[in-house]
N, C-alpha and C positions, 0 to 999 in steps of 0.2 A: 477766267476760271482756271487756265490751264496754269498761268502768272502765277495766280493762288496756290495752283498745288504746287508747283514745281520749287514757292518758297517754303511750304510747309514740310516737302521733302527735306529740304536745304538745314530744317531747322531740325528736321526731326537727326538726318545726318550727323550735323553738328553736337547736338545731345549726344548720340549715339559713342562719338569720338569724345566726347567729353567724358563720361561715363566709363569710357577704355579706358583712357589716359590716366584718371583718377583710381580706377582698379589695378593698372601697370604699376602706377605709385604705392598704391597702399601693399600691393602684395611686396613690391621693392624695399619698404619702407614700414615696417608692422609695429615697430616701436613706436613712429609719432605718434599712433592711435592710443597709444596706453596710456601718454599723460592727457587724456578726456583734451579742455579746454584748454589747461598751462601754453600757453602759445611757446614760451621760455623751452621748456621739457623738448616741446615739437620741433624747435629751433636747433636745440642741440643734439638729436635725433636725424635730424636732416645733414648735421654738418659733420657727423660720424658716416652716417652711408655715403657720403661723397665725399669720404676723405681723401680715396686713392685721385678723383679729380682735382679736388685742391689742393694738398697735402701730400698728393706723390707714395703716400702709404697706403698698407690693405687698413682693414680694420681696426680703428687706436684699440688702446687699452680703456676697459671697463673700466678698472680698479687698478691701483699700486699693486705691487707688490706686496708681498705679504709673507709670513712667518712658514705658511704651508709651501710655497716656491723655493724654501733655502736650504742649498747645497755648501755644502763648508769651502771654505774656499780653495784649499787644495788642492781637491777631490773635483771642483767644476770646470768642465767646459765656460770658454767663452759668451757660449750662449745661457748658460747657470750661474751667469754674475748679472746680469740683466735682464728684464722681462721686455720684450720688444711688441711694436706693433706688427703684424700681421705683412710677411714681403719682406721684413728687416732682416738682416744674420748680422751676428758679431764675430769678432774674431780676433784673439790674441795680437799686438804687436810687439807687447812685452811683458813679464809679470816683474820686472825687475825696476823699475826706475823709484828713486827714492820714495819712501813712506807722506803723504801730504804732499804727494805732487801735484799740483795747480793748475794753472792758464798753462796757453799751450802757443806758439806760432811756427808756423812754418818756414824750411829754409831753404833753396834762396826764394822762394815764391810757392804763393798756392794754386800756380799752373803749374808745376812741374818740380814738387814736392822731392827732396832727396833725403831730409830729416825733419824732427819735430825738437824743438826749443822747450823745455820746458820747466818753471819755477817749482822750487819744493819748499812750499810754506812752511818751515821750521823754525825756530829761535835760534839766534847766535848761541852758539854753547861758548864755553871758557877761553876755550883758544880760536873760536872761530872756525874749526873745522868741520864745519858741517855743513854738507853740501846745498847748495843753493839755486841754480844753475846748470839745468843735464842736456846732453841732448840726446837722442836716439836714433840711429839709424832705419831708416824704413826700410831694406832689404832684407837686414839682419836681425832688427831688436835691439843691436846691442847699445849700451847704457854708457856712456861717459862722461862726467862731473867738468866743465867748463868753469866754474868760479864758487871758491869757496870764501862763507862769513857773512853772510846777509843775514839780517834779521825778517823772516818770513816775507819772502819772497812771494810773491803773488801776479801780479801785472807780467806781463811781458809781450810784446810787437818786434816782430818785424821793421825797421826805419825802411823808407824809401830810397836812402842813400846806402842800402847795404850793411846795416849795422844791426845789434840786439840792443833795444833797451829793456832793461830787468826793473821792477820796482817792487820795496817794500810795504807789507802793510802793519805799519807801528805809527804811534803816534809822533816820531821821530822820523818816520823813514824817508828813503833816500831812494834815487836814482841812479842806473849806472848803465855805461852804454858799453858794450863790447864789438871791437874789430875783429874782422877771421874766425867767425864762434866753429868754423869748423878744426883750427890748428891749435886754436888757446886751450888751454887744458890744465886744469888743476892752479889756477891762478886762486888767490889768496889774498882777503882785505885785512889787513893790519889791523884798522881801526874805522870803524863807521864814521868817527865824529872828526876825523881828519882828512879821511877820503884816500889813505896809504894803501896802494895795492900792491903786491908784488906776484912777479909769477910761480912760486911755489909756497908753498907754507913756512915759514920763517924769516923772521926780520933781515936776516943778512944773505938774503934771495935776491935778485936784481929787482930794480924798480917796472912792474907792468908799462907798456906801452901800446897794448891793448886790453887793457878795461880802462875805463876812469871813471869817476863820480862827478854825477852832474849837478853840481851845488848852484848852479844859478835855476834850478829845478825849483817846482816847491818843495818845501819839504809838510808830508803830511800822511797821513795813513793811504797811501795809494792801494788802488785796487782796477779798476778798468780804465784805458786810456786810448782816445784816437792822437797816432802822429800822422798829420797831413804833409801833402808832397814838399810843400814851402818849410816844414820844420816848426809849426806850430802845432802845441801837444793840447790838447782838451782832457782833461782827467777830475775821478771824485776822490775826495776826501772818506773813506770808510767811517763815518763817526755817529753814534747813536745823540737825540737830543735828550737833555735833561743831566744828571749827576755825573754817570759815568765819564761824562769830560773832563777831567781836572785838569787834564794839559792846557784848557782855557784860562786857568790863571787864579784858580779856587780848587780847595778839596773838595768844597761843594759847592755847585751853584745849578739848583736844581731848575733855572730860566734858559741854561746853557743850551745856541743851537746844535742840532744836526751837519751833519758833514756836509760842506761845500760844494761846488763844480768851480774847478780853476781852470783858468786859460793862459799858456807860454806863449808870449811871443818871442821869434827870434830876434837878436840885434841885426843878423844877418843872416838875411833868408836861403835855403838851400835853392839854385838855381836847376837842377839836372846832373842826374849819372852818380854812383856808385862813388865812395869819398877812399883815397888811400889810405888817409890814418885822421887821428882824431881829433886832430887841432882844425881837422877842416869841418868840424859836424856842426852844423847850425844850434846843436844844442849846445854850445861852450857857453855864448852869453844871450842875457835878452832879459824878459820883464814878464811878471807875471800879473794877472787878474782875477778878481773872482767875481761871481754870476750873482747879482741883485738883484732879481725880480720885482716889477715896480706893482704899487697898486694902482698908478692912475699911466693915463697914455701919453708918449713919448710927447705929444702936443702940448700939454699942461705943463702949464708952469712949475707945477711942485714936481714934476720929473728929474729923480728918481725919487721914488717915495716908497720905501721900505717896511716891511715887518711882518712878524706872525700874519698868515693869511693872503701875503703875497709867493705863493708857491707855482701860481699860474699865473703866465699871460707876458706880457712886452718885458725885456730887463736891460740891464748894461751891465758893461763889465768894470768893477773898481777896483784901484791898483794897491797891489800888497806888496808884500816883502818877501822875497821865496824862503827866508831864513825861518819866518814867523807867518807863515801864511796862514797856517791854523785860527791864532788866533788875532791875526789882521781881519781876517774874514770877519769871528765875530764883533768884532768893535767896529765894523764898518759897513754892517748892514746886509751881509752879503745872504742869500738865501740857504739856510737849514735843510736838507732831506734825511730823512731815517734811514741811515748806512748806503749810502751810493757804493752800488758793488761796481758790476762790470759795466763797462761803457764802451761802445762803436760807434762809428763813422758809417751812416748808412748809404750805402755805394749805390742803390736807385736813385739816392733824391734828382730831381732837374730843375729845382728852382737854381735864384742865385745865394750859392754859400755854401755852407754843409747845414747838415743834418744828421745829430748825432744822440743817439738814447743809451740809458742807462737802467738798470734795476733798484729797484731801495727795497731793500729786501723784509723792512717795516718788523712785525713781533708777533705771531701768531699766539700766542699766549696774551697779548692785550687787544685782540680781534684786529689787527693793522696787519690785515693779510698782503701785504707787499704790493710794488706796483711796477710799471716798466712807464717812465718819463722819456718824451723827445723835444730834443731842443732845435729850431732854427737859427743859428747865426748864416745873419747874411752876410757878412764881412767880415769873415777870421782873418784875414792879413791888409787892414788898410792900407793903402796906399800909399798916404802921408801920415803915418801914426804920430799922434800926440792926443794929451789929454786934459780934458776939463776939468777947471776947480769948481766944485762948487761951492759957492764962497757959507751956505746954510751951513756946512758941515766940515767945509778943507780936504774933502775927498776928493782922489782924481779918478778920472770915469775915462776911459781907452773912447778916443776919437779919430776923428780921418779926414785931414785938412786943419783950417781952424779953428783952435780950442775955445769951441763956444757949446751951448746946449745942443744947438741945431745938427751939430756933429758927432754927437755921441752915436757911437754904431752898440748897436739893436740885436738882443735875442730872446725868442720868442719859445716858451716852455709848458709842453699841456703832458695829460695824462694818456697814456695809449693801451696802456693794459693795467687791471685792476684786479687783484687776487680775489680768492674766495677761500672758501672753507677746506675745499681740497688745494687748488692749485695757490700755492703762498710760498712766502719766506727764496724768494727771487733772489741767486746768484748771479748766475753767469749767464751770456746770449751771445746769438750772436744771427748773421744776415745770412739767409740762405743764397748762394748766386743764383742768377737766374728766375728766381722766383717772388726774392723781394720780403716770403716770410720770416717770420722771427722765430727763433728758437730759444726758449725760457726755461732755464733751470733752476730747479727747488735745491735750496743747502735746507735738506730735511732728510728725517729716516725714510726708508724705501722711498729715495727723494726721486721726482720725476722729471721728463724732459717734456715740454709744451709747445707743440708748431702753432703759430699765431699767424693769421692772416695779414697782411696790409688791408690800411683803410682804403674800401672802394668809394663809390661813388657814390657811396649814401650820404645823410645830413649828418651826421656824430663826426668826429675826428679820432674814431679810438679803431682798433684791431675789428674785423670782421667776426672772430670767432678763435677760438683754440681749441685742438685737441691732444692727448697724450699720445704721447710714441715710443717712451721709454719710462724705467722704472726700476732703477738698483734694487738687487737684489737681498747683498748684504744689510743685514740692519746696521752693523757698525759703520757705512761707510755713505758718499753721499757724491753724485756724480759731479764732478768737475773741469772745465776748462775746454766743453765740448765747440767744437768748429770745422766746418766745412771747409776742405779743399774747392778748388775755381769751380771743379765740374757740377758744384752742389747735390752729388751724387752719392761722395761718399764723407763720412764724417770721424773724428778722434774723440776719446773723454777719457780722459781720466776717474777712475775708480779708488777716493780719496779716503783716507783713512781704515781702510776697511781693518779685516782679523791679517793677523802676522803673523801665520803659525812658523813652527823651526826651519819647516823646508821650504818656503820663501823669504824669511828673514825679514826683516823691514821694512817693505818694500809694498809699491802699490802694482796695481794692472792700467795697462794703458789698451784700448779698448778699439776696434776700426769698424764699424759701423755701416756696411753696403744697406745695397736696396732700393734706395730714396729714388723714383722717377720725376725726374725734371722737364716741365714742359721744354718744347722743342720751338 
């Protein structure tokens, strides 16, 4: 009897604590209750009140931005050009760096940051004077032009051998690498399609010997790119599918794919350490590839099997021409995505290879609310490269060892974030340190910033969850080029296109972003 009671207390205890715990939540939590049933509403209600646990911020944002937040930009504070989450401050590093300033990298490193790199997506004008390439001092602000005459400069990294590469996003464009981007100063491209630099503005200025153009590069509408320590570059091609392509080889051809994912291999791979000058940079020669995605598995015979609807799952890489990579890509089956923006090298993975994702920032006006892609290659630098023909087609497919099927090295491509009605039209990201989140940014009006979870250990393979943390203020303008320094604590963005009144002149805001707590 006593047995009896003493579990009936046990249970009644239990209840009791249940009952607490469930009234501790719901007082903690008063929104899940409001969507009744919607499990979804309850889900994204749970993963706002614990965002400061996962996410490092206090409360995201509701809503964008909007028309009743907007202070002209003159007249605002730092904190009056963006609406933040809850913990966050902003704060001026400059309001000067050119109009369309873009991607951003750090210099010499993002442990211990002494300036920020960064492109200003503009068009060549007549004489090429127009600036392409600034960098900024983080002490001061101050603003200075390192290479002029790029046509919309966008991409730009850090190399691991101490150098800038810059790239353009044109259906033409080009790469270019710079030596000492702290002493080079007002260097000058002659001509895009010869690759002439010299270091001042005028033909009869000495020839550069720190910038050059990397013509064994693809050439292609660049836009995000991982360069790995060995010197191989993984980058997307910016391109919409359907007409807008004519650079394929038609004024119209409305079958035409979407932009590419290329892969550079070196001829010679960077070994270690910092390079003196430029003849020693692994990017002078080497071969390029682009990303097929198969529809059947590397085991079958019909391996690689191509086309519309092969967007996911096993692929290889097939060899182009960096002259003509655009449209080597499509005549050689290589997989289409709708505008591949920015692309990283995800610095958690621990499998073997990289792991490298990207945005396609898709068309909110045809409901293709954008998406965030990750790809696995397990073997970005084989060993013994060479590559297989296959005789169905005459294409060569990048291998490692001998050139047979069995050798085709392998990448693997799924989806990780999927837009919606609010959060779409997917720029720029990038990896939080430490944390492993992703951060997604909208090229949209009162465009916003997105913290995205890594996949846990549930059965999907996509993001946990996203919330907002940011939200431009401006409606002319749309946040860009945003990235964490090492400590994943504090962060930059660019504030792109915004209003240009007379007493900032042309000019954008480069933006510093504290607050963010980092698990420890």
């Amino acid at each position: 009897m006593k047995s009896i009671q003493k579990s009936r207390k046990n249970l009644l205890f239990r209840h009791k604590a249940l009952v607490y715990a469930a009234a501790l939540f719901s007082a903690a939590v008063p929104a899940l209750y409001a969507a009744d049933d919607d499990l979804g509403s309850q889900f994204e209600h749970l993963l706002q009140a614990q965002s400061e646990k996962w996410f490092g911020v206090g409360q995201p944002l509701d809503a964008p931005a909007g028309s009743e937040d907007y202070v002209a930009r003159q007249l605002a504070t730092a904190g009056q050009r963006v609406k933040l989450a809850k913990g966050l401050k902003a704060e001026y590093v400059t309001r000067s760096v050119a109009t369309n300033a873009d991607m951003i990298a750090f210099w010499p490193n993002a442990e211990n940051p002494t300036h920020l790199m960064t492109c200003i997506e503009v068009g060549r004008n007549a004489g090429g004077t127009n600036p392409s390439v600034q960098r900024v001092t983080l002490a001061t602000g101050a603003v200075e032009t390192i290479l002029l005459g790029m046509s919309g400069c966008d991409g730009i990294r850090t190399t691991p051998w101490g150098t800038i590469l810059a790239t353009e996003e044109e259906t033409d464009g080009r790469a270019y690498e710079i030596l000492s981007p702290l002493t080079t100063t007002g260097h000058w491209i002659e001509s895009r399609t010869t690759g002439v630099i010299h270091t001042a503005i005028g033909a009869a200025t000495p020839l550069s010997t720190n910038v050059a153009q990397r013509q064994a590069l693809p050439t292609i509408a660049w836009e995000g790119l991982a360069v790995l320590p060995s010197g191989v570059v993984i980058a997307g091609d910016e391109l919409r599918p359907g007409s807008d392509n004519s650079d394929a080889g038609s004024a119209l051809n409305l079958d035409t794919d979407g932009g590419a994912i290329f892969k550079f291999l070196p001829s010679i791979p960077h070994s270690g350490g910092p390079i003196a000058n430029l003849g020693a940079s692994p990017l002078v020669s080497g071969s390029v590839y682009a990303m097929t995605v198969s529809c059947v598995a590397k085991s079958s015979g019909d391996f690689p099997q191509y086309g519309q609807g092969c967007e996911v799952g096993v692929g290889a890489w097939v060899k182009v021409n960096a002259l003509t990579a655009t449209a080597d890509a499509y005549s050689r089956g290589a997989t289409g995505y709708y505008r591949p923006e920015d692309l990283h090298q995800d610095p958690h993975f621990e499998g073997p290879g990289v792991r490298f994702c990207w945005t396609n920032t898709g068309n909110e006006g045809a409901v293709h609310y954008a998406e965030v892609m990750c790809s696995v290659d397990s073997n970005p630098l084989p060993g013994n490269p060479s590559t297989w023909l296959d005789s169905r087609t005459t294409f060569l497919y990048l291998a490692d060892g001998a050139a047979t099927r069995a050798n085709v090295t392998t990448v693997v491509s799924n989806r990780f974030v999927e837009g919606d009605v609010r959060f779409n039209s997917f720029d720029n990201l990038d990896f939080q340190p430490k944390t492993g989140n992703v951060y997604v940014i909208e090229d949209h009006t009162f465009g916003e910033i997105y913290a995205c979870l890594p996949d846990g250990a549930d059965r999907d393979i996509k993001t946990d969850g996203c919330v907002s943390i940011l939200s431009v203020i401006d409606p002319n303008a749309e946040p860009t080029g945003f990235i964490f320094d090492a400590s994943g604590e504090v962060a930059y963005v660019n504030i792109q296109h915004g209003e240009t009144p007379g007493a900032l002149g042309n000019t954008d805001d480069l933006l510093k972003i504290t607050g963010f707590k980092v698990k420890k």
